[in-house]
Backbone as a ProteinNet text record, in pm:
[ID]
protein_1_A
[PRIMARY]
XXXXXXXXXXXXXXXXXXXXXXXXXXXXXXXXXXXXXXXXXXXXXXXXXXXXXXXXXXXXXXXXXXXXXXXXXXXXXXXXX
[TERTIARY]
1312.5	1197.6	1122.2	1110.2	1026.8	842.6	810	676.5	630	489.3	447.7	438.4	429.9	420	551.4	631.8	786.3	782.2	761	776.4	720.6	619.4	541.2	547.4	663	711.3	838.5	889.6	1022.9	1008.3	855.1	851.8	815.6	746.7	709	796.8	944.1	1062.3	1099.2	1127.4	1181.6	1106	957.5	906.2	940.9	944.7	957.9	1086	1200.3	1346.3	1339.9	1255.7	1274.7	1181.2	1067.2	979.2	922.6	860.4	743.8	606.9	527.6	421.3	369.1	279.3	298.5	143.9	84.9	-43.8	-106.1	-120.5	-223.2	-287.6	-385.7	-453.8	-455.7	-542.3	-621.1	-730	-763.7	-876.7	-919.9	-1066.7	-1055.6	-1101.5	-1159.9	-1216.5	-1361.5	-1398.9	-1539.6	-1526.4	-1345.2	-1330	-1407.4	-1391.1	-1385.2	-1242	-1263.3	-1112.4	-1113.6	-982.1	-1009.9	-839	-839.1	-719.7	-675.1	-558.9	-578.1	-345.4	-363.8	-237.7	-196.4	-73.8	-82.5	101.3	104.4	261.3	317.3	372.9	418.1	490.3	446.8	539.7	635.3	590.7	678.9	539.8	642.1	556.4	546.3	379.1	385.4	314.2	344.1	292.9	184.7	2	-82.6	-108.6	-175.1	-235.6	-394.2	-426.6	-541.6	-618.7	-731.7	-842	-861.3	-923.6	-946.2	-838.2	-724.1	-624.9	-517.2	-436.6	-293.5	-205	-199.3	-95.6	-122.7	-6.7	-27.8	-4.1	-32	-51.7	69.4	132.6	209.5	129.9	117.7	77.6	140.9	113.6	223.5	86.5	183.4	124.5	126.4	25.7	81.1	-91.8	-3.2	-95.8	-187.1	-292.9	-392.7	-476.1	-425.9	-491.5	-617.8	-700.9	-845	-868.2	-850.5	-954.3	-862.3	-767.8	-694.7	-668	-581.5	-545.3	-457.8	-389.7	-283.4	-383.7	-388.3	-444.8	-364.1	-400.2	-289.3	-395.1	-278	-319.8	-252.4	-323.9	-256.3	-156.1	-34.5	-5.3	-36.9	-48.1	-90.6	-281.6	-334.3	-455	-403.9	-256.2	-221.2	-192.2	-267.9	-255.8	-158.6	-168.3	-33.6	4.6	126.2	187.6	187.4	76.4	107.7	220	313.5	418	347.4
-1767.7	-1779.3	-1645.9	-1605.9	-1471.7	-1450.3	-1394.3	-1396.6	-1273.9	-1287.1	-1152.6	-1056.1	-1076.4	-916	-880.3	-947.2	-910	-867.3	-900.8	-867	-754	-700.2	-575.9	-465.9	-516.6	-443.1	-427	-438.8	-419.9	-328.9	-367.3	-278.4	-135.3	-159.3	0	105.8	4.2	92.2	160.6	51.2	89.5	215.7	219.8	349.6	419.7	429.7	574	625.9	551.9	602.2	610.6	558.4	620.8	726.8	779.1	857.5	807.2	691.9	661.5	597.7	573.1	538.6	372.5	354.4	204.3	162	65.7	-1.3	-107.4	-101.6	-239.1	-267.3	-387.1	-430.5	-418.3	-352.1	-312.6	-403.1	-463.5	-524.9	-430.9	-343.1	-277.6	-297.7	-256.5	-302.2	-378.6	-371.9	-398.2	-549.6	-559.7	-726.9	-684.2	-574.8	-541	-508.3	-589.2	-552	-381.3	-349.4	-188.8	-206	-152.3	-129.6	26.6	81.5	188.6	215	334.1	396.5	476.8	479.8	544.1	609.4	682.8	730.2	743.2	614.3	626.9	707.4	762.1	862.6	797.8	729.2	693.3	577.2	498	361.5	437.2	389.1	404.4	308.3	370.5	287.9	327.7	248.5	372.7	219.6	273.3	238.5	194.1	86.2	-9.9	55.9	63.3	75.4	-51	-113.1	-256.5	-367.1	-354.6	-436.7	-361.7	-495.7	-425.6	-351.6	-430.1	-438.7	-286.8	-246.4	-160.7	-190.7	-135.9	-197.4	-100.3	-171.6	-100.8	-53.3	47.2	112.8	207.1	239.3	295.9	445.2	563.8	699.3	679.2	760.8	743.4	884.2	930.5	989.3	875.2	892.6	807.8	897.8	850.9	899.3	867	770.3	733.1	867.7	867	999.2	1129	1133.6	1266.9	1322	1241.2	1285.4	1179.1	1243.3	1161.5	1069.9	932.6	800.1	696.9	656.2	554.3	374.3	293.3	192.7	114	-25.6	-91.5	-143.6	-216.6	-298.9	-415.5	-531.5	-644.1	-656.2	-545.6	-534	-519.6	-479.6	-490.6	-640.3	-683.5	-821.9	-878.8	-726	-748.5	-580.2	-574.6	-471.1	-501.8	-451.8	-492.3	-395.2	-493.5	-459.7	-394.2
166.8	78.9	75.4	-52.4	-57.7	-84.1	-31.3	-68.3	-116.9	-133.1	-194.3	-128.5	1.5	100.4	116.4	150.3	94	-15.7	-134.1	-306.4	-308	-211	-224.2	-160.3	-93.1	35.9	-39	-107.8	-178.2	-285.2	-373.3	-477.1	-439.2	-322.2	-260.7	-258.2	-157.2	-110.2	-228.1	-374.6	-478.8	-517.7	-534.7	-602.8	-516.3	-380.2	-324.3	-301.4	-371.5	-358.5	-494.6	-587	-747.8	-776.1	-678.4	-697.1	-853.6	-817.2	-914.9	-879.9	-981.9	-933.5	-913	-864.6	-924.6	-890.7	-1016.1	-1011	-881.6	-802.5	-682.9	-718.2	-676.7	-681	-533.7	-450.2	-312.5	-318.6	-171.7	-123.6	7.7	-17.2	84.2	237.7	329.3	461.8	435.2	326.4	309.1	193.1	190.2	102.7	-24.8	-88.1	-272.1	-342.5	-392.1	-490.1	-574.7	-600.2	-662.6	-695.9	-831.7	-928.8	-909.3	-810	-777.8	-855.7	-947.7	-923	-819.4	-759.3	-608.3	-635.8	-551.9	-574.9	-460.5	-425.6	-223.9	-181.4	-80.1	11.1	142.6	211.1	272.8	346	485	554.5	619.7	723.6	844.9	937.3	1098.6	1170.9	1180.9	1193.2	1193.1	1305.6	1382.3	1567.9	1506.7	1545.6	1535	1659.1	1649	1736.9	1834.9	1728.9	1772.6	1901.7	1879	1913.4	1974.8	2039.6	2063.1	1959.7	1845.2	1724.6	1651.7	1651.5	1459.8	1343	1243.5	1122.7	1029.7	944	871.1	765.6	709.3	605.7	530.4	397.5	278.6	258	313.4	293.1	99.7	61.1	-117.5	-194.9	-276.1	-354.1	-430.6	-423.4	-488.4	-617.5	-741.4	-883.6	-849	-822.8	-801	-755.9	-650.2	-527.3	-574.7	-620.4	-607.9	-506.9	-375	-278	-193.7	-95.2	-2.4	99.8	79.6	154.3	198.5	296	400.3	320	280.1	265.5	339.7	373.8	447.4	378.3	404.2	327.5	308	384.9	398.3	287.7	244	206.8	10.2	4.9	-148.2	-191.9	-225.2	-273.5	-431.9	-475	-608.8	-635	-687.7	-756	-873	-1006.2	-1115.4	-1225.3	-1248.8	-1364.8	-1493.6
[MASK]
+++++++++++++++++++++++++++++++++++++++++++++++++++++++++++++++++++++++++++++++++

């Protein structure tokens, strides 16, 4: 059974082995939604403060800010087509 963090985790891989861009819908630390184009560079592991766990996150050029930003993944709630 597939879900959307799978589905979003798939479309990621795809842009960054097709080198393209692709639309989110981001929910950020502060729980606001934001429509961001981003152009992924690769996953990473980035180390939680808070906790044991790390968090997977997608390195990616961000058109909004005009610069390279770590999003979480689990915080992209859609890849819009």
């Amino acid at each position: 059974m597939r879900n959307e963090y799978t589905d979003n985790f798939n479309k990621l891989q795809d842009a960054i082995l097709e080198n393209k861009s692709v639309k989110i819908c981001y929910i950020n630390h502060k729980n606001l939604p934001s429509i961001r184009t981003i152009k992924p560079i690769r996953f990473e592991m980035v180390e939680r403060k808070k906790s044991f766990y790390d968090r997977l996150c997608i390195k990616a050029f961000c058109n909004l800010r005009n610069e390279e930003r770590i999003f979480a993944i689990y915080r992209i709630k859609k890849i819009v087509d």
